[in-house]
N, C-alpha and C positions, 0 to 999 in steps of 0.2 A: 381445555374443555370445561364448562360450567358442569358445575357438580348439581346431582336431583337429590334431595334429601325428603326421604321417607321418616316423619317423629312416630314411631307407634307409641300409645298414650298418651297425644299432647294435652289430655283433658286432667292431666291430674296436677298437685301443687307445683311441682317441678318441668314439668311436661309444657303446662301452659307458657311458662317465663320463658323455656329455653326458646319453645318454637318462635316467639316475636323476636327474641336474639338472633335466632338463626335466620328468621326471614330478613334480619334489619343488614345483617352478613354476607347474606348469597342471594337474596331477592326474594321479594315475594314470591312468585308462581315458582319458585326453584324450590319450594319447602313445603311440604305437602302433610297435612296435620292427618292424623288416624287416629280413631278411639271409638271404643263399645256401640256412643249414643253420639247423638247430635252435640254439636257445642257453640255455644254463641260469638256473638261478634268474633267470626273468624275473617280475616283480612286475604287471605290467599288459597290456596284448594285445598279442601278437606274431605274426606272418605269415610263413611263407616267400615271398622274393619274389628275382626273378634280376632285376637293374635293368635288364639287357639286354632284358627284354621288355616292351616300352609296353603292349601293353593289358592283362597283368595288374598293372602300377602305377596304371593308369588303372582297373582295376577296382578295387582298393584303395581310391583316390583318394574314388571312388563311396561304394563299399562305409560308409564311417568319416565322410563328409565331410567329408575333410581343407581345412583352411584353408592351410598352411604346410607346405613338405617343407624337412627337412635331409637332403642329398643328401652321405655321406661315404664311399660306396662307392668304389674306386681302389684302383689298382695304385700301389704306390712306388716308388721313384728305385730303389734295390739290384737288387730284384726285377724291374721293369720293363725294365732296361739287359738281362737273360736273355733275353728275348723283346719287341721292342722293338713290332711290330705289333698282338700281341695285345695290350700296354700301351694304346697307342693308340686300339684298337680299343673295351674297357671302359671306358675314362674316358672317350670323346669321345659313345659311344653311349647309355651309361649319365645322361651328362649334358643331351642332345638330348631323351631320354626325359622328366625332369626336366621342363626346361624348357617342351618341348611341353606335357605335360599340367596343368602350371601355368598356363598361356594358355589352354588350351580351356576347363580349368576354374574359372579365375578366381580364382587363391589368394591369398593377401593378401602370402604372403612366401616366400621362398627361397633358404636358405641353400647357399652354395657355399663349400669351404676351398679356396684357392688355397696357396701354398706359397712360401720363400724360393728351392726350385728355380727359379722365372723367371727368375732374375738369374746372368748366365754371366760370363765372365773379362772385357766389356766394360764390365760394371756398374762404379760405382763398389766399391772392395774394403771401406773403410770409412763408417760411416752411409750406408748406402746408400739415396739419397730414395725417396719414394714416385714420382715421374717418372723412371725410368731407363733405360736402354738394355735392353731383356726379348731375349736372344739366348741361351735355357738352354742344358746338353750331354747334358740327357737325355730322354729322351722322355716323364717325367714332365714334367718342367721345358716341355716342347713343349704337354703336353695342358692342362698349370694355364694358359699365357701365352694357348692359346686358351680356355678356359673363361672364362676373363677377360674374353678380348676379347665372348665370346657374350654372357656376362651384362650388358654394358653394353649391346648391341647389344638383347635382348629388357627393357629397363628403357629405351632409347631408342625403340626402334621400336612395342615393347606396350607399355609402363606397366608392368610386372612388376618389382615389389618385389625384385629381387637381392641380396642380401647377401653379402659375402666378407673373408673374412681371410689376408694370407701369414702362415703360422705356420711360425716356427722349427722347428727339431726340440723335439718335444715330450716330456717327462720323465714318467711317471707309476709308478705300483707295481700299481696295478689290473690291468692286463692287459700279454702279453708283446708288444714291436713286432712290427711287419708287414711288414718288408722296407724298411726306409728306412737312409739312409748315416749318421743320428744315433742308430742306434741303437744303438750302443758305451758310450750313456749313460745308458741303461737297463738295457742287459746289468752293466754294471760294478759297479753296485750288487746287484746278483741274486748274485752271485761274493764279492763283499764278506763276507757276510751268511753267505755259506757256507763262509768259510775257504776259499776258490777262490781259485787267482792266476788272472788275468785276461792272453788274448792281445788288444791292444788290434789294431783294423783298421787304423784311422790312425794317424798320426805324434805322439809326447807334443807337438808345438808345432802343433795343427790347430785355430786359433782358429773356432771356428761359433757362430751365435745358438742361445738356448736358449731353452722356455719351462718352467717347470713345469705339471703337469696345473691345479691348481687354479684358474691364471691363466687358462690356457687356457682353460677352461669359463666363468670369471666373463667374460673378456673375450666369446665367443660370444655369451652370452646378453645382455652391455651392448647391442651391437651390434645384434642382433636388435628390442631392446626400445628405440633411440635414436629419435627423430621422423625421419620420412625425411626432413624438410625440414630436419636437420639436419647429412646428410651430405652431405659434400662429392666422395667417390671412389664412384665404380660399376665400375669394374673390380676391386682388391680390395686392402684396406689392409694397409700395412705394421704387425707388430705386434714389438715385439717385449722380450725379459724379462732374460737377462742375456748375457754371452759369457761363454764359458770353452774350453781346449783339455784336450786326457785327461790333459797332466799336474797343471793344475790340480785338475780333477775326484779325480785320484788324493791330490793331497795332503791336499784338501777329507775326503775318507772315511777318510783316516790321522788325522785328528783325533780319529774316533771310534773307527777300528780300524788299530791302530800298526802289526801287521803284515800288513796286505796289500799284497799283488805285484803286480806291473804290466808285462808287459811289451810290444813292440810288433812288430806284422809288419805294414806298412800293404798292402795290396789292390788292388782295384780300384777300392774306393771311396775310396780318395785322391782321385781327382783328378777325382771329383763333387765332395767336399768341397773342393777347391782351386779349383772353379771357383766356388762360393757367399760370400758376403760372409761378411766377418768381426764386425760389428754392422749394425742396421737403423735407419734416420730411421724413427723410428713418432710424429711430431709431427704429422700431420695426425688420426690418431688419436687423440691426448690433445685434441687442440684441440676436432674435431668432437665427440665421445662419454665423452671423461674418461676415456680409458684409462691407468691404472697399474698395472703390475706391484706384486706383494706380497714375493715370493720373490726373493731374491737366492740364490749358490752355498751356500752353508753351512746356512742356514737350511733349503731345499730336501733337501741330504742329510742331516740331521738328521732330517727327517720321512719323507724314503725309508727311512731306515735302521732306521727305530722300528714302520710300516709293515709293511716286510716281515720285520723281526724277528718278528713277529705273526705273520705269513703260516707262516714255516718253523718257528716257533714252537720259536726259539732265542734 
């Protein structure tokens, strides 16, 4: 049986990559993109859908006879910390919705991204296991440790196939970030590229986990596609690809562009990023599913820088 795959959010940084991964996978008209507002060059069917409201995802659902939702609709850590209820409010609702109509209607799988937001100043600071102390500071970090807890709870209680990954802050050039505290590392290269110096948010020494996009996607889709009787986590796996802090990253881009600037005014989001681990134990993951990273720092801004060289077409 061909699988119908429902993206709710494929409009956001991640959203957008995975859906052309998954349409290049299972087919085009088999991947069905969903999100708030309209979105451009879309290659296969798309839907306005608000994930806040169950019976038109549950009409969707119908509609397409989805087998599988990826659920990556969310508010981020930066954004979220603004308005901490409303955060709350979409990711926990958004997710319930999800879940419910995945049980009524019997999906086979269900992807949820969890985040290294779970893990607060109690966590271990380095290799941070996959068992740790989950006490976030932000009301991201609050919504991911319960989506977690949910998704082990309807893959205990129902049988429903849950899937989840904590992902690093994630790197890509495809689309601009959504309001997350790593996203200074996307920005930096976008500034690069332009002969821009750069005001960095955090501190040149603010070691955080990294992924790049294309790991990112290959690792989702491993996951997705591993025999459930192979995993060993159901609340959601630790992944993770390189560390670096902005001054690294800044000397990494000096490689290719000697004179770019750098300077720094750290924020607010300091001290979300202080609160988060500085590398991840992603060894239950290699074990269960064969995850490896490809991309190290250098390698990764090389191809961002070539990328979007292309993009601004300089």
């Amino acid at each position: 049986m061909q699988d119908k795959i429902l993206v709710v959010g494929a409009g956001g940084q991640i959203g957008a990559v995975l859906t052309d991964a998954l349409r290049e996978a299972h087919g085009t008209d088999n991947v069905i993109a969903t999100d708030l507002r309209p979105l451009e060059n879309q290659s296969g069917p798309f839907e306005i859908l608000d994930a806040l409201d169950g019976n038109a995802l549950t009409e969707l659902v119908k509609k397409y006879r989805a087998t599988q939702i990826y659920h990556l609709a969310a508010i981020l850590s930066a954004t979220g910390e603004k308005n901490p209820m409303w955060a709350w409010d979409v990711n926990m609702r958004s997710l319930f919705n999800v879940l419910e109509v995945s049980r009524e209607q019997q999906l086979s799988k269900v992807y949820f991204p969890s985040s290294i937001a779970v893990f607060g100043l109690q966590a271990a600071p380095a290799m941070t296991p996959q068992y740790s102390v989950l006490i976030p500071e932000t009301v991201y970090g609050i919504s991911k440790v319960a989506g977690e807890n949910w998704a082990n709870y309807y893959y205990r209680r129902y049988g429903l196939d849950v899937r989840s990954l904590r992902y690093p802050g994630i790197i890509g050039y495809q689309s601009m970030p959504g309001g997350g505290t790593t996203d200074y590392a996307v920005d930096i290269y976008h500034y690069a590229v332009q002969d821009k110096p750069y005001e960095c948010f955090l501190r040149a020494d603010t070691p955080l986990p990294m992924l790049y996009m294309p790991d990112a996607i290959r690792a989702t889709l491993q996951l997705m596609e591993a025999p459930a009787n192979s995993l060993s986590v159901r609340t959601s796996y630790n992944l993770a690809g390189m560390t670096f802090n902005p001054g690294e990253i800044t000397a990494s881009i000096q490689k290719e562009v000697p004179d770019f600037k750098v300077t720094y005014k750290p924020d607010f989001r300091q001290a979300i990023a202080d609160s988060w681990p500085a590398s991840i134990d992603d060894s239950a993951a290699r074990k269960d599913w064969g995850w490896k990273p490809e991309f190290d720092l250098d390698a990764m801004t090389r191809d961002m820088l070539l990328h979007l060289r292309e993009q601004y077409s300089v």
